[in-house]
N, C-alpha and C positions, 0 to 999 in steps of 0.2 A: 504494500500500500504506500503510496505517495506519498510526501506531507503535505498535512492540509494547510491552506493557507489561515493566515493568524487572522483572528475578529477586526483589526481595523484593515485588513486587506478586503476581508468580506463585505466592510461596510463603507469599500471604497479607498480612501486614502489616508485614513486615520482620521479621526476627531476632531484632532488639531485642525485638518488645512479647511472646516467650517468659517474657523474665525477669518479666515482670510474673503471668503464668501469665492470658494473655488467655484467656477460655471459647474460643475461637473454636480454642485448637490445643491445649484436652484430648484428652491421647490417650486419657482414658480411664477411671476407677478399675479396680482391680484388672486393671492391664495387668502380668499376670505377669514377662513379660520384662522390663519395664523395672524391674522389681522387681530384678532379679539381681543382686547386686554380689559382684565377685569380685575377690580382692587383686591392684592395679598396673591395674587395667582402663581402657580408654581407651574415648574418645567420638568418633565419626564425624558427622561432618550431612554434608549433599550441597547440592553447587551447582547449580542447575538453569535450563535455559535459558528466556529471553523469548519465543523465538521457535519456533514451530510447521516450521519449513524455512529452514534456514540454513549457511551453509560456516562452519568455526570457523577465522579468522585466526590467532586465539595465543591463549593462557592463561597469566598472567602470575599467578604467587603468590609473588612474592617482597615483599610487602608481608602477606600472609597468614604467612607462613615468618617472619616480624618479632613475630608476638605473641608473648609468653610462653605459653609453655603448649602451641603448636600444631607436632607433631611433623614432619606429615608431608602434603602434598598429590598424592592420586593421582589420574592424568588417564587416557584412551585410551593416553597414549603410553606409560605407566607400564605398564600391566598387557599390553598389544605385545610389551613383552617378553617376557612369559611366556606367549603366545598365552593368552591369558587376557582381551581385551576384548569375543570375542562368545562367545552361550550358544547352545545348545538351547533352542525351548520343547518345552514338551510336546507341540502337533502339531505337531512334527522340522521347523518352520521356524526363522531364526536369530536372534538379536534382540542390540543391544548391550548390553553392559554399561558402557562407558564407550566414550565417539565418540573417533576418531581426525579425522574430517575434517569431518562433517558432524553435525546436530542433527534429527530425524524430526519431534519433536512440542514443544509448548509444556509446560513443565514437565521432561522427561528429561533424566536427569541427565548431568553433563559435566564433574563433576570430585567427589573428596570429599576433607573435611581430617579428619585423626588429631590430638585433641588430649586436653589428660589432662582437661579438665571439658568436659559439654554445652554449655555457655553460651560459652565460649573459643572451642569448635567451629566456634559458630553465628558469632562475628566473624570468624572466619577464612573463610567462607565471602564473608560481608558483602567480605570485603578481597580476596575472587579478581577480579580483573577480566581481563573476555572478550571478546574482539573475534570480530565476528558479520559475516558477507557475506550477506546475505539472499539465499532464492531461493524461486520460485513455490510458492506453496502451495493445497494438493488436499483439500478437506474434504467435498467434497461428492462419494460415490460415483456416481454417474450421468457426472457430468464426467470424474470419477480413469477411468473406461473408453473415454471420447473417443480418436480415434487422437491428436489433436495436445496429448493430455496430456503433461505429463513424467510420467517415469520414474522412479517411486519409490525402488524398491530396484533402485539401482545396482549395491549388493553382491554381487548375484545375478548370474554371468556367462550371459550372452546372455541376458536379461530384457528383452523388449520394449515390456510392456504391465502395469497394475496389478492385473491378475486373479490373485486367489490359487489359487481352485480353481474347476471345475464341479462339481457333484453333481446326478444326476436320479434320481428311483423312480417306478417305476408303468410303463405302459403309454402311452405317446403317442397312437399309432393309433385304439387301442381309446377311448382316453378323449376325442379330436379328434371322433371320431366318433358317441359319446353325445349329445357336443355337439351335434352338427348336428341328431341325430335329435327333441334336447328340445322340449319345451314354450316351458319358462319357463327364461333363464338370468340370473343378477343375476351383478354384479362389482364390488368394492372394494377402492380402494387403502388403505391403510394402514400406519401409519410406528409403528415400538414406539424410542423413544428411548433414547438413551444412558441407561443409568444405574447408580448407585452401590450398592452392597451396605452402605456405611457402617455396618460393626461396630460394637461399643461400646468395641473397642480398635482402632489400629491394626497395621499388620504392624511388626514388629521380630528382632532378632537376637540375641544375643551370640554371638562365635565365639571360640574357647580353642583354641589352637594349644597342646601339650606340645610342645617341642624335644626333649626326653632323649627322648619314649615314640613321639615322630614320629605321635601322634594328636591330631585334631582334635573336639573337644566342641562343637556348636551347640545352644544353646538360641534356641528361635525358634517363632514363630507358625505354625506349619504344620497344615492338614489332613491331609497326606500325608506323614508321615517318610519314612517306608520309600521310596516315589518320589523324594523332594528328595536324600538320601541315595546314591541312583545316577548324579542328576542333576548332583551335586557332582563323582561319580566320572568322569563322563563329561566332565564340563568343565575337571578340575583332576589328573583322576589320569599326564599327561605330566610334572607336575611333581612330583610323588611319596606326592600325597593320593586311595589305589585305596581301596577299600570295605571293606576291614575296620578303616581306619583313621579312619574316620570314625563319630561318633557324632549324633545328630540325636535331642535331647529337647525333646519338645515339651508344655510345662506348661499347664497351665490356660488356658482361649483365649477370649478375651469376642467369640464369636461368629466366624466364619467365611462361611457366605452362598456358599460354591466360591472368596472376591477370598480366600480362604490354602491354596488350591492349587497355585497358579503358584508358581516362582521369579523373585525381583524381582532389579534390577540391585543392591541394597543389599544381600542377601542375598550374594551374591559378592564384592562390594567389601570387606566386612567381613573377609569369609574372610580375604582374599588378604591386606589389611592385615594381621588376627592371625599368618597364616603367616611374612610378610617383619619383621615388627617383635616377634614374639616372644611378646606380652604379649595378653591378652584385647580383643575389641574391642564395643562396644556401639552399633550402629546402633537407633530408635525412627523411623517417622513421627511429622512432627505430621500435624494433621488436612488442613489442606491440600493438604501433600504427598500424602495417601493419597487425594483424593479426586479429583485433577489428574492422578495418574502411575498409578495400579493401579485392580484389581478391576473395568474395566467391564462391564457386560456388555448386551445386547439391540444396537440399532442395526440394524434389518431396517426396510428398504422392501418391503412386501408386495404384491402384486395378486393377487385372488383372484376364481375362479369359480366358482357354482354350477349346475346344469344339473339341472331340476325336470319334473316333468310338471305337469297347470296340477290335481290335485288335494293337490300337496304330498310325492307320491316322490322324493325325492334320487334323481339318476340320475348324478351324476359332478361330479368335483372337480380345478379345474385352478388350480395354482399358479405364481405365479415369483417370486423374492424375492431382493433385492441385501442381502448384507452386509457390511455396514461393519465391518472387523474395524481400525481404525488400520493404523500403519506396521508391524507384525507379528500373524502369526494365533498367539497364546498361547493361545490355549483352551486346556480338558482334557479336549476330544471326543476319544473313542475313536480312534486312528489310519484306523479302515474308515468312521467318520461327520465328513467334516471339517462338516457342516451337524448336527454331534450327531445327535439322534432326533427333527429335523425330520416325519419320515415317517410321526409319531404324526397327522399333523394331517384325519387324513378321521375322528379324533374315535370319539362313542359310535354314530355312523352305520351304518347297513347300506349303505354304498356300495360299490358291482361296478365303479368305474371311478374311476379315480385317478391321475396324474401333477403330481409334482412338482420343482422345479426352484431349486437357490440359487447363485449366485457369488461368492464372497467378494472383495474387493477391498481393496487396501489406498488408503489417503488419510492425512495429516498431522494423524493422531489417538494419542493414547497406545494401546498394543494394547489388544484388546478380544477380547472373545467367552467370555468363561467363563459359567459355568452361574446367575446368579444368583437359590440356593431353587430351582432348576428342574433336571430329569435332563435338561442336553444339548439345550437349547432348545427341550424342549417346551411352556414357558410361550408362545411363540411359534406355537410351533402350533396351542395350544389359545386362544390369545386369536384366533390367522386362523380357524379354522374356527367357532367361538362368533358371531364376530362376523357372519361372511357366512351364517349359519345366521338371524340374526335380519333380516337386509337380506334375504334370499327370504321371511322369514315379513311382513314389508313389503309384499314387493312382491305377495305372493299374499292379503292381507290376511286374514292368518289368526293366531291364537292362537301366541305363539311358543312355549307348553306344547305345545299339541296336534300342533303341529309338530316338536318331538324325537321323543315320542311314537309318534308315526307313524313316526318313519325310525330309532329305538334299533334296536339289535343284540335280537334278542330271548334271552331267557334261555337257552332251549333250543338256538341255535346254538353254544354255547362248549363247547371254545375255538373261537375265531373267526379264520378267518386273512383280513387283510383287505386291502385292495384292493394296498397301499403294502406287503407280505410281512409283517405283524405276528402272531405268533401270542397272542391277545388270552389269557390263562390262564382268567377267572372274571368274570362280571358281572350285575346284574341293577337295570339301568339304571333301567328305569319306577317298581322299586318306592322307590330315592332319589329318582327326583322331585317320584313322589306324596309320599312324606313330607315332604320340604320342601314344598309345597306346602300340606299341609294344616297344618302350623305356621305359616307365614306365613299362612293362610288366602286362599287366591289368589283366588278366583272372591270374596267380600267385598272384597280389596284394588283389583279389578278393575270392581268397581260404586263404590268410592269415589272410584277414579282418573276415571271418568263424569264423575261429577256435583262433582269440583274442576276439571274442565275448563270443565262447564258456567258455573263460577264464575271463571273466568278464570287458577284456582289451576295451577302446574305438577308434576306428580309420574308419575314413573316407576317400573316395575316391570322387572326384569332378573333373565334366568336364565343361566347358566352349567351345561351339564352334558356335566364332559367325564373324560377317561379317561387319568388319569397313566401314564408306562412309566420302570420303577424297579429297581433292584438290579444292575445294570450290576455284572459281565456274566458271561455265559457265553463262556468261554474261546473258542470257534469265530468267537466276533464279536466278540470285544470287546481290545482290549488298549490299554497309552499307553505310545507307546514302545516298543514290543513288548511290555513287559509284560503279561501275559495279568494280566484285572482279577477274580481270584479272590478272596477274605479269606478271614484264619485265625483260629485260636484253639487257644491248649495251656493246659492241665488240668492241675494238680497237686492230688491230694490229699494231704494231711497224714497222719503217724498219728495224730493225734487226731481226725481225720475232717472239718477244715476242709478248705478251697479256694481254691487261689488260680488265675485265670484272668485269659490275659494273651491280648490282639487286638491285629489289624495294621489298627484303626480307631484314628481319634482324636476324641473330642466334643471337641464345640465349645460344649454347653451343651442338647445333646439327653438327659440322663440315662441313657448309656452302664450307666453303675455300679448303678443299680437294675435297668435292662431285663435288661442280661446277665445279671446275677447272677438274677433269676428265672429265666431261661431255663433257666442250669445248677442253679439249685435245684427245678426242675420234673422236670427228666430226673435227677437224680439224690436225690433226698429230702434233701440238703441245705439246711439251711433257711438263705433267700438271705443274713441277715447274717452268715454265716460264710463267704460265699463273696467274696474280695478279688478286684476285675475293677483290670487295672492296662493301659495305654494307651501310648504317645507316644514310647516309649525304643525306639533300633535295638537297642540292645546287649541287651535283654533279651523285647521281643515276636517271637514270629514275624512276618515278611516279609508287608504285606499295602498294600493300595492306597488304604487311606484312606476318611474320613469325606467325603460329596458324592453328590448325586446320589440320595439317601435309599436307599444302598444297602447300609446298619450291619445292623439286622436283616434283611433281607431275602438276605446273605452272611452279613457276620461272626457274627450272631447263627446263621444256621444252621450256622458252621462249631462255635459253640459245643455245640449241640446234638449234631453229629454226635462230637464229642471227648466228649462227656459219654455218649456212647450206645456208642462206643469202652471207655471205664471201663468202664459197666456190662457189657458182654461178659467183661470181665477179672475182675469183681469177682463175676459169676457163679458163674466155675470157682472166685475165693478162698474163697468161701459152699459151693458145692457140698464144697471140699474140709472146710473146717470142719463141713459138718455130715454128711460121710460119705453122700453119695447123687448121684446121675448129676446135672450139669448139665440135664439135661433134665426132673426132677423139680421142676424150681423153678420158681416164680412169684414175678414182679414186683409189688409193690406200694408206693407212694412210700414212699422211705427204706429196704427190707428185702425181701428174698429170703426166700421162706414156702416149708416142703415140701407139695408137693401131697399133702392128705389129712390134715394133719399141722399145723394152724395154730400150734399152741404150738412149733416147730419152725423158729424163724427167727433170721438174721442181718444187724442193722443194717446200714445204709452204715459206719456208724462203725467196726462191730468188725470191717469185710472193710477197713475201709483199716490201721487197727494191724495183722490178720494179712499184710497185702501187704507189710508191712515187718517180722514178728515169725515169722510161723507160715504164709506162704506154700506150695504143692504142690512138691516139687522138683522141679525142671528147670523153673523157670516162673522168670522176671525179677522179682525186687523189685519194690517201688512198685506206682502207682497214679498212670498220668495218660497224657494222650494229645496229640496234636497231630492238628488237621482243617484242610486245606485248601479248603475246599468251591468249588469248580466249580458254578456252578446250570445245570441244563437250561435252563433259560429267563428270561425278566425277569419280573418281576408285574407286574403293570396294574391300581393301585387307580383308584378313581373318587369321583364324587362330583355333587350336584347344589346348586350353590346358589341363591340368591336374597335379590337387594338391593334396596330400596324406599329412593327418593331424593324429594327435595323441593325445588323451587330459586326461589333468589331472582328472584325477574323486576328487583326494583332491581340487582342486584349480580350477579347470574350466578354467587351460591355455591352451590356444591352440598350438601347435608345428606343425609347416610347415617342413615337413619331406622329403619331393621331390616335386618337380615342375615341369611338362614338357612341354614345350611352341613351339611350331612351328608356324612357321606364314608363310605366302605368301604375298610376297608386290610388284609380280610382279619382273624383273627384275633386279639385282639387281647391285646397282653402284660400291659399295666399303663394303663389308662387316663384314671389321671393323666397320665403321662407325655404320652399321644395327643393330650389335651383340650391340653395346652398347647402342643405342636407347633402344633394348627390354632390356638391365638388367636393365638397370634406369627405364622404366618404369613399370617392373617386381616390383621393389621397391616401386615407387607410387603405383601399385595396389595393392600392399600386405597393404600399409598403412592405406585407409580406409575399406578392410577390418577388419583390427584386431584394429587400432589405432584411429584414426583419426575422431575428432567429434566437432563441437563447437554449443549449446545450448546453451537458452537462460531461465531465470526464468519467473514467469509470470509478472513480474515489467519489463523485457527487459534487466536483468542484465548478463552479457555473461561469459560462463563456457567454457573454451579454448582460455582463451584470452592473454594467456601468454606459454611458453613451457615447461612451472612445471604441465599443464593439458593440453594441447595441444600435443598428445603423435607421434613424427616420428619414425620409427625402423632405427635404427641402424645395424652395423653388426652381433652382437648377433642377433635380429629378422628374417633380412634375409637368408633364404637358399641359397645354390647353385644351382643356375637355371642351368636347362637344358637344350636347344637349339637346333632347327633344322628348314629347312626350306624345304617346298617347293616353284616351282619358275611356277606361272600361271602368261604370260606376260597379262598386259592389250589390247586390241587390237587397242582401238584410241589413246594411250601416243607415242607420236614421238618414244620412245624407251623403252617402254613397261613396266614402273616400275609406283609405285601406293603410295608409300607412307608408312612408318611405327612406325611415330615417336610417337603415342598417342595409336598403338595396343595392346602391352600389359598394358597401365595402364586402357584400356577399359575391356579387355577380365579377369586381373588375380582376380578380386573381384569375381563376380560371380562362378571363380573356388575354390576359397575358402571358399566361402558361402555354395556351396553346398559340399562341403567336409565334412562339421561341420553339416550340417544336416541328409548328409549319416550318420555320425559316433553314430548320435541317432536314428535314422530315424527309427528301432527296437521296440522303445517306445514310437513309433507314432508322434515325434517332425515332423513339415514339414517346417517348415520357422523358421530364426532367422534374426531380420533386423541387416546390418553392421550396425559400426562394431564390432563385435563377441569379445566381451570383457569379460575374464574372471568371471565379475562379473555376467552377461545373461549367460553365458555357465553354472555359479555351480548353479544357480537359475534354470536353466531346467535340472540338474542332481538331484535336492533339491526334485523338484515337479515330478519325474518320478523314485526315488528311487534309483539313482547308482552315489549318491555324498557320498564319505567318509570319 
């Protein structure tokens, strides 16, 4: 075994070079949280371990306990006491919050100091020394399921083997059997990498304990109050913190990506500090820290199969795929999907035969598995099925256009229920491709990519056309935690006939405050700047499940809707009474109730919200406002078709994104600014992992991307100019027929770059490259096929 690298190697470059404020562990501008200061408030940093799988000999802070300034060091044993060292995650597996005996991963944490400045904090950590017993470690899933593996989680009584979960969809028999019957079958492995969500802040806390009021104040980085908030209660309420005394505001958030979902081991630490010592406590990542210990997400070994007739019908789709979830399955898949919505992955296909298969495994990695930009791993599905979609269009030597084409869902089938139980809501697949298509101008890019070959030039053409599933969920399937994954929204009108309307989402920098507020100024002729949309506080939104999963409009935004269309039922009867005629005489039209027959005969929004509080019917309730819980029948299924045009070095093996054309359908659409820059931003994540973005591990557990000198983001140099278009297939059950598109293109642009890079060899029989497509794998398969120079 190697040696492992020492705690400030892990946590970047030692403690000390903070005070210098090195780039390298910006948390951030405009990291709200860390913004907070509140009077007597204290500073937390965490100690974190070298080693990937290790016994803990002792922890010795009595040299730590020597600085001025450093109040307090809590370890596993410390919070033992108050059954307080392990958590919940979100899928009801259990994770530390601080080790009592042992260490799972490189990086997790193993002790934290309480001191009254950040910087005191971070010496006091420097001064914890830890003694470590080393023991085998498991990074590699395929080995971690060996019988003569160790045994990860020990914690777990009568745990034999490192298998988390099975999950399978589809038909076996039936799909075993396709097989046999096909033509043509192709199959490829393929590996989607760890990787980072890397906010532009990272996660942090402050936690406020009142002793006299016995409630607790968090302010913290969270997508999900309302969830973190039970999840507190659940882990802390034996000691006297149950759920009405807990508050959880979550301010302004420089990005999310699902890595502020989860609850972190610091998140609790803090707590438990502020509850025993009294006083406010302020935990912050630096960047290291958050890029070592949280937010992973992907890590799937895929094998895939396609089974064709030899004129290009998809005839069945068989999968099986190991996930690498670390030492705990943290996700925030649905309790019924521990593989999320894997199930998405037979794609925009009219395929009759489908089985699928994943195992989650645990191995000597920090947890993993949340949603990153993606509803529940469909970015995984959609990049497996894209990809073996282009390797049959390979191997049949045919048009990889002409080949979706052929096997789309066609319009007139939807909804569509599909092989994997999915009831597909709305689509009209062909007519996004051809559009993209004819903006890129395909059949031109297709005679130029000829004749640069002829010239010995390399350039690829790649499509992607696949089929997001969003708005998680409807109550019958969906819950975390039990909690069923509905969102809400309450409505108050004013008497002056403003608005104020408060969700149980939280943005993260998707433009909550404009969308919603159209939404309720659409249903109710309130004009949107009057109408205040407020976020993030328990104590003042309804109960709801949070921002992830792109499922803010396609819930919260319909619960808005249905609370605004609640009013208007109310403000009906306030109109009808004001102007002396049946309810039933009146017509709607934005802003105002008209008498039918009778146009000069009407009353504002404005003047039915002052009479709801002045000259109301009697026997009718005051006010004007509603609360909507919405439940959705179903999920939406936006889609989309792109296409990437790449160019590569034959000396270097860089790849160059040379045009990108992205169209999507998300149903409906609210505000289109807002939409346009949902897809460039996540035009950007998807370009990331595939050309960028990776973080591996050695066979000791030691982590390669654990800082952002190899943790590689594109910048504006990497990025192209995306091209944009849309078309608009309303959803038919959404109150108002929009679907969702905050996570479509960092699902759909990998796989359109993947196969870009594989068209542009595909000549020399290359047919797979796993992201991300790093020049170093590109000059290596121009090395091995003759046209590197």
């Amino acid at each position: 075994m190697s040696t492992p690298r020492t705690s400030a190697e892990v946590c970047g470059m030692g403690h000390s070079m903070k005070r210098k404020e090195d780039p390298r562990f910006i948390r951030g501008k405009g990291n709200y949280v860390d913004d907070i200061q509140l009077p007597g408030m204290l500073h937390m940093d965490i100690v974190r371990s070298p080693y990937a799988h290790a016994k803990i000999k002792s922890i010795n802070a009595e040299r730590a306990l020597k600085i001025p300034g450093v109040l307090a060091v809590i370890t596993g044993e410390t919070l033992a006491k108050y059954n307080l060292h392990w958590m919940p995650t979100l899928m009801s597996d259990t994770q530390m919050v601080l080790p009592t005996e042992k260490v799972m991963y490189q990086a997790q944490e193993v002790a934290a100091v309480i001191a009254t400045d950040r910087y005191i904090a971070a010496d006091g950590v420097e001064a914890v020394e830890v003694e470590y017993d080393p023991l085998p470690v498991v990074v590699d899933p395929f080995k971690a399921l060996d019988p003569s593996a160790p045994v990860l989680r020990t914690d777990k009584k009568d745990k034999k083997d490192n298998r988390i979960f099975h999950w399978q969809a589809g038909d076996r028999a039936a799909t075993d059997k396709a097989f046999a019957e096909a033509d043509v079958v192709v199959a490829q492995d393929m590996y989607l990498p760890r990787i980072h969500v890397a906010s532009i802040e990272t996660c942090g806390c402050v936690a406020d304990f009142d002793r006299v009021n016995g409630k607790l104040t968090v302010y913290m980085t969270t997508q999900a109050p309302h969830a973190v908030r039970t999840v507190f209660a659940l882990v802390a309420g034996h000691v006297g913190l149950s759920e009405e005394k807990i508050r959880i505001i979550s301010p302004d958030i420089g990005g999310g990506f699902g890595g502020k979902v989860p609850v972190y081991p610091g998140y609790v630490i803090a707590v438990a500090a502020s509850v025993v010592i009294g006083k406010p406590v302020k935990w912050v990542e630096d960047r290291m820290e958050n890029l070592q210990a949280d937010s992973f997400a992907r890590d799937y070994h895929i094998h895939a199969e396609l089974a064709a007739t030899k004129d290009g019908t998809m005839k069945a789709l068989r999968i099986k795929t190991l996930a690498d979830h670390g030492y705990a399955d943290a996700a925030a898949n649905p309790s019924k999907f521990p593989a999320g919505l894997f199930s998405i992955c037979t794609g925009s296909y009219d395929l009759r035969n489908a089985f699928a298969e994943v195992d989650g495994v645990y191995t000597n990695k920090a947890p993993g598995g949340i949603a990153y930009r993606c509803s529940f791993r469909v970015t995984e599905a959609v990049h497996c099925i894209e990809r073996i979609t282009d390797v049959l269009a390979q191997e049949l030597k045919m048009d990889p256009a002409e080949l979706r084409m052929k096997n789309f869902i066609p319009p007139e089938k939807f909804p569509y229920k599909s092989a994997l139980g999915w009831e597909y809501d709305s689509g009209n697949y062909p007519a996004a491709l051809r559009k993209a298509m004819d903006m890129v101008g395909y059949e031109a890019l297709r005679k130029e990519q000829a004749e640069k070959r002829a010239r010995g030039e390399l350039m690829g053409i790649g499509i992607s056309s696949f089929t997001e599933i969003v708005g998680a969920g409807p109550s019958k399937q969906f819950d975390i935690l039990g909690l069923k994954m509905f969102d809400s929204c309450e409505i108050r009108i004013h008497p002056t006939g403003k608005a104020m309307a408060r969700f149980g989402t939280k943005s993260q920098g998707q433009g909550h405050e404009t969308t919603y507020a159209q939404i309720v100024a659409e249903e109710l002729g309130i004009p949107a700047a009057h109408v205040q949309v407020e976020e993030g506080d328990t104590d003042t939104a309804p109960y709801g499940l949070g921002t992830y999963a792109s499922r803010s409009t396609p819930t919260a935004g319909a619960a808005g809707a249905m609370a605004a269309r609640k009013i208007r039922e109310k403000a009906k009867k306030i109109a009808a009474h004001l102007l002396e005629c049946s309810p039933d005489d009146l017509v709607w039209e934005p802003g105002k109730f008209t008498v039918k027959g009778a146009p000069s005969r009407s009353k504002t929004i404005q003047e039915i919200a002052l009479a709801a509080y002045t000259n109301h019917p009697q026997g009718m309730e005051a006010g004007l406002e509603a609360v909507s819980y919405y439940d959705p029948p179903n999920l939406t299924f936006p889609f989309g078709s792109y296409i990437a045009v790449v160019d590569i070095d034959r000396g270097t093996g860089a790849v160059k994104v040379r045009r990108f054309v992205a169209v999507d359908d998300c149903g409906n659409i609210i505000n289109p600014m807002i939409v346009d820059g949902q897809i460039h931003g996540g035009l950007a994540m998807g370009l990331a992992p595939a050309l960028l973005e990776e973080i591996s591990y050695d066979e000791d557990g030691n982590i390669t991307g654990g800082s952002f000198m190899d943790y590689l983001l594109p910048t504006a140099m990497e990025t192209p100019s995306w091209e944009t278009a849309k078309t608009v297939t309303p959803s038919p059950h959404h109150p108002f027929g929009a679907k969702g598109v905050g996570e479509s293109a960092t699902v759909g642009a990998p796989p359109a770059i993947a196969n870009a890079v594989v068209d542009a060899l595909s000549h020399v029989g290359v047919r797979h490259v796993d992201i991300p497509v790093t020049p170093e794998k590109v000059w290596r398969l121009l090395k091995e096929n003759g046209l590197a120079e």
